[in-house]
C-alpha positions in Angstrom: 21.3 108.2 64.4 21.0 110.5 61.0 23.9 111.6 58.8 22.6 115.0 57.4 25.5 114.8 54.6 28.1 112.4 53.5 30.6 112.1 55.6 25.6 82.8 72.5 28.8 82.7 74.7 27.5 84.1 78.2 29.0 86.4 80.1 27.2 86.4 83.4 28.0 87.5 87.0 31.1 85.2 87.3 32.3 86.7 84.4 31.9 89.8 85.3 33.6 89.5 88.3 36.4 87.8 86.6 36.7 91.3 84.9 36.8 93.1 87.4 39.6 90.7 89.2 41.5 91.4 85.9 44.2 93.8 84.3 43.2 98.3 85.0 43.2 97.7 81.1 40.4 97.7 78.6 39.9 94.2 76.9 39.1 95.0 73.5 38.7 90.7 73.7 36.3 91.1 76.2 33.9 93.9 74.6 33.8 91.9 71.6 32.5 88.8 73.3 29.7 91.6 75.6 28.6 92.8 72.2 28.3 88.9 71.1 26.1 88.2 74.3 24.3 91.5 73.4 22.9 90.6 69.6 21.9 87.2 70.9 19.0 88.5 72.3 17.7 89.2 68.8 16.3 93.0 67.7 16.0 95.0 70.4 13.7 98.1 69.6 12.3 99.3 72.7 9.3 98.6 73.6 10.1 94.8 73.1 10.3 91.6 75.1 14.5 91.1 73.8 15.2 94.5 74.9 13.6 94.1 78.8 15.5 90.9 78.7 18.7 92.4 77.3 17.8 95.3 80.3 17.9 92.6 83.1 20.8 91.4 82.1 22.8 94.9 81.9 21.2 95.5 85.5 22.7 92.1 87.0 26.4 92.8 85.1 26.6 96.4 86.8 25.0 95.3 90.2 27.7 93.0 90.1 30.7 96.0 89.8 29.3 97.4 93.1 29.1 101.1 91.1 25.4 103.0 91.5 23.3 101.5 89.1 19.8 104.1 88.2 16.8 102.8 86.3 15.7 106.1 84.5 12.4 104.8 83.3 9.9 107.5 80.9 6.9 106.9 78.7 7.7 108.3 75.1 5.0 109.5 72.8 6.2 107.7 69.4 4.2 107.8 66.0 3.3 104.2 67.1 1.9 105.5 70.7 3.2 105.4 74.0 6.1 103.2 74.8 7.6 102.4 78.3 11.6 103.2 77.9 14.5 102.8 80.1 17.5 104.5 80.4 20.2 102.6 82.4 22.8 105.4 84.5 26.1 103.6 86.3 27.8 106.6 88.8 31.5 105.8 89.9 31.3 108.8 92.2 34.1 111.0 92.7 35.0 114.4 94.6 35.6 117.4 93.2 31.4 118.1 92.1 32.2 117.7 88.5 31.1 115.0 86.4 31.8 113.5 82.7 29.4 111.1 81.3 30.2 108.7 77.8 27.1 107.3 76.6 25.8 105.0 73.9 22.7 103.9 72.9 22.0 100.2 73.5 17.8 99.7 71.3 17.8 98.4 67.6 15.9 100.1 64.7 12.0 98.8 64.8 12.6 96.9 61.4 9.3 94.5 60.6 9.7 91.5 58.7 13.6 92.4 58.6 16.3 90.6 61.4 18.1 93.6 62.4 20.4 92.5 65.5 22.2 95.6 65.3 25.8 94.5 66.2 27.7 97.7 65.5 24.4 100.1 65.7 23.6 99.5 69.3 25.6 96.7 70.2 28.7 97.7 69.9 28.1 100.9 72.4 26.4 98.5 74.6 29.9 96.7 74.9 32.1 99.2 75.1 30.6 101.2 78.4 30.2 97.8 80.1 34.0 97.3 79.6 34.5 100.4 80.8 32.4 100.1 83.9 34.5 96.8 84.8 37.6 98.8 84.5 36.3 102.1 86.4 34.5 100.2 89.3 38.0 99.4 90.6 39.8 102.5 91.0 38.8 106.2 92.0 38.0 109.2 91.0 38.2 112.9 91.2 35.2 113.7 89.4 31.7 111.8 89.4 31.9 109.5 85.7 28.9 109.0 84.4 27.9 105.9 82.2 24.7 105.6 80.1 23.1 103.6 78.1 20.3 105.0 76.2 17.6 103.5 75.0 15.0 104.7 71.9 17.8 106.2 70.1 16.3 105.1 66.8 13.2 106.6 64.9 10.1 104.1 64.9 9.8 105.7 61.2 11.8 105.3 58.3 11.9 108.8 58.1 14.3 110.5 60.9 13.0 113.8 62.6 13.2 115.9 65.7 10.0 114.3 66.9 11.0 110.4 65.9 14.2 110.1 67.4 16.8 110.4 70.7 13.5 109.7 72.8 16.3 108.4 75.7 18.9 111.3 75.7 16.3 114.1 75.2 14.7 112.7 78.6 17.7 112.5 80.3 19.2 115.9 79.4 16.0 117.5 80.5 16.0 115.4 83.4 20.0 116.7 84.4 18.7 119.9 83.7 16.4 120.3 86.2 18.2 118.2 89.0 21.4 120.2 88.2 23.6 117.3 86.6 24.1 119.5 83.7 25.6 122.3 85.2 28.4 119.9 87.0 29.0 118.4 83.8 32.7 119.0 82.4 32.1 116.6 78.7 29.7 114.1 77.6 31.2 112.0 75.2 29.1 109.8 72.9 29.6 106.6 71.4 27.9 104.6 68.4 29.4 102.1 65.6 32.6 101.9 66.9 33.4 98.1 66.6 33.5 98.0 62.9 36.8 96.2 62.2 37.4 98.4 59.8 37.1 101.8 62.1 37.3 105.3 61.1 35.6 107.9 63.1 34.7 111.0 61.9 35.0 114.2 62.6 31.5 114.9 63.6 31.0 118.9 63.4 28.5 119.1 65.8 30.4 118.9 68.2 32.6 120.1 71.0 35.8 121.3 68.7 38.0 121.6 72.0 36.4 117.9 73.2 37.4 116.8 69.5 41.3 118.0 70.0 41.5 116.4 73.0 40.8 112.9 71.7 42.1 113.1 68.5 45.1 114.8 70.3 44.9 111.7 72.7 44.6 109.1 69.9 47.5 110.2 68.1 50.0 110.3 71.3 48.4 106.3 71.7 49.5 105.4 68.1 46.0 105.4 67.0 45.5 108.7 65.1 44.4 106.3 62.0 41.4 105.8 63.3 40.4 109.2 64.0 39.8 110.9 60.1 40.3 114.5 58.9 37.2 114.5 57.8 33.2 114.2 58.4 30.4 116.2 58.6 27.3 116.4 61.0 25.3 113.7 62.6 22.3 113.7 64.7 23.0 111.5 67.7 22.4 110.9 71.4 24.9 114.1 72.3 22.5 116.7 70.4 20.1 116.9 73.2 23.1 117.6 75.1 24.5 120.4 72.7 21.6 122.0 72.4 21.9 122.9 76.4 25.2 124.3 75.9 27.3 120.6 77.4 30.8 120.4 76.4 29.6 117.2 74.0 31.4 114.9 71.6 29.8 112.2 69.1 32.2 109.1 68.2 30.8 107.4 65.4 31.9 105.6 62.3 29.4 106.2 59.9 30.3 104.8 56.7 29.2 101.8 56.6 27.4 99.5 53.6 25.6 97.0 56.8 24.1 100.4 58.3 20.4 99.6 59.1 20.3 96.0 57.1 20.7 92.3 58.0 24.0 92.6 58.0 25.2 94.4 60.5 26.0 91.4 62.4 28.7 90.1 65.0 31.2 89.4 62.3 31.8 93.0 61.4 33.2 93.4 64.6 36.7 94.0 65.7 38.2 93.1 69.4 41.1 95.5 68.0 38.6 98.6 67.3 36.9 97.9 70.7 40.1 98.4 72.2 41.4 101.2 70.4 38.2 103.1 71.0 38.7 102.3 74.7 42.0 102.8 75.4 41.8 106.4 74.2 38.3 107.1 76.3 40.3 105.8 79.5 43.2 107.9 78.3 40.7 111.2 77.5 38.8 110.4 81.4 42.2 110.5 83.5 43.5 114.1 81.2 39.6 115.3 82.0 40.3 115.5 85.7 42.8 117.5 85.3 40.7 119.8 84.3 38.8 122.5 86.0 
């Protein structure tokens, strides 16, 4: 993502299914240790042999749920050429026509000569929906829930722009558009760097501002308005694509960090609490979103 202005333990199939036995709660404990399993496969930029493996994985833990799983496979045209990307769609259908997605982005920054494993910048967002898919595979719904991971998030250059960046969620939001997804869509909420143990999201100003008072609203009746600042700015992330088309769209992101984009944005940054925090108040925002019309 771009700020315009300031602002291996494995958990395989048994696992998964362990989860899914579990608690109708989110296990901050258990995102943490997805988001573990998640950096050791290395850098991920797309394109690269970690990221197909880290995609075969993500396929098996979601086959496993029993939810729809969709391969949403697209050439980008990159200033490096042509690379073969994959989005990754779960569907927990539902039955009122209406849908809400939450999103993340699950590639690492193309960083040569630098070991970027991107444990908050991809990783953590890659943790959090597949704790969330555990949780919604087992009850249901009124409205279809959308889960996606994104990939080619990053720019390939150092430089961000509009034609270097979001390769995933610009695909899919044209792709919605034209199959009529995005008309049926009530909110798409975004997620990136949200494991930080030291969270803070901002208010991203982008965004939906009625999406925005909802969650923070949601956060605070949760005891965890501390989390969610009085302040921000705007950010280019995976939801612009989506704003741009007129979606009801929310980014949730904690940007201020010193590891952004270096070495260290590694495992130990991360919090089990902030995972479930973050969590708890997106399960909280989902049930109060099908209430609504």
């Amino acid at each position: 993502m771009r700020r315009i202005s300031r602002a291996a333990i494995c958990l395989g199939a048994a696992a998964v299914a362990a989860i899914a036995a579990g608690p109708h709660t989110f296990s901050g404990a258990r995102a943490l240790e997805t988001a573990r399993k998640v950096v050791s496969f290395g850098p991920r930029p797309p394109g690269s042999p970690p990221i197909h493996r880290l995609q075969s994985w993500l396929l098996a833990q979601l086959k496993t749920l029993g939810c729809e799983v969709a391969q949403d496979d697209f050439t980008a045209q990159t200033p490096v050429g042509t690379v073969a990307m994959k989005n990754v769609i779960a569907r927990f259908p539902g039955s009122s026509g209406r849908a809400v997605a939450v999103t993340g982005h699950y590639d690492t920054k193309s960083m040569p000569g630098i070991t970027f494993v991107g444990a908050d910048d991809g990783g953590s967002s890659t943790a959090l929906l597949l704790e969330l898919a555990a949780i919604l595979a087992r009850a249901p719904h009124r409205d279809d829930i959308y889960l996606v991971w994104f990939d080619g998030e990053e720019a390939f250059r150092h430089n961000w722009s509009d034609e270097d960046s979001l390769y995933g969620s610009k695909h899919l939001a044209a792709r919605w558009a034209s199959d009529g997804t995005l008309g049926r869509l009530k909110a798409l909420i975004n997620v990136d760097m949200i494991g930080d143990k030291d969270l803070g999201i901002m208010i991203e100003t982008n965004s939906s501002q009625s999406l925005r008072k909802l969650v923070w609203d949601t956060a605070a009746r949760l005891g965890y308005g501390r989390y969610f600042l009085d302040q921000g700015g705007p950010t280019e992330d995976d939801h612009i694509p989506f704003v741009r088309m007129g979606v009801n769209a929310l980014d949730l992101i904690d940007f201020d960090k010193s590891y952004w984009h270096t070495p260290e944005d590694t495992i130990d940054k991360l919090s089990a609490h902030s995972f479930e925090v973050v969590g708890a108040v997106l399960l909280e925002v989902l049930k109060r979103l099908e209430g609504v019309s």
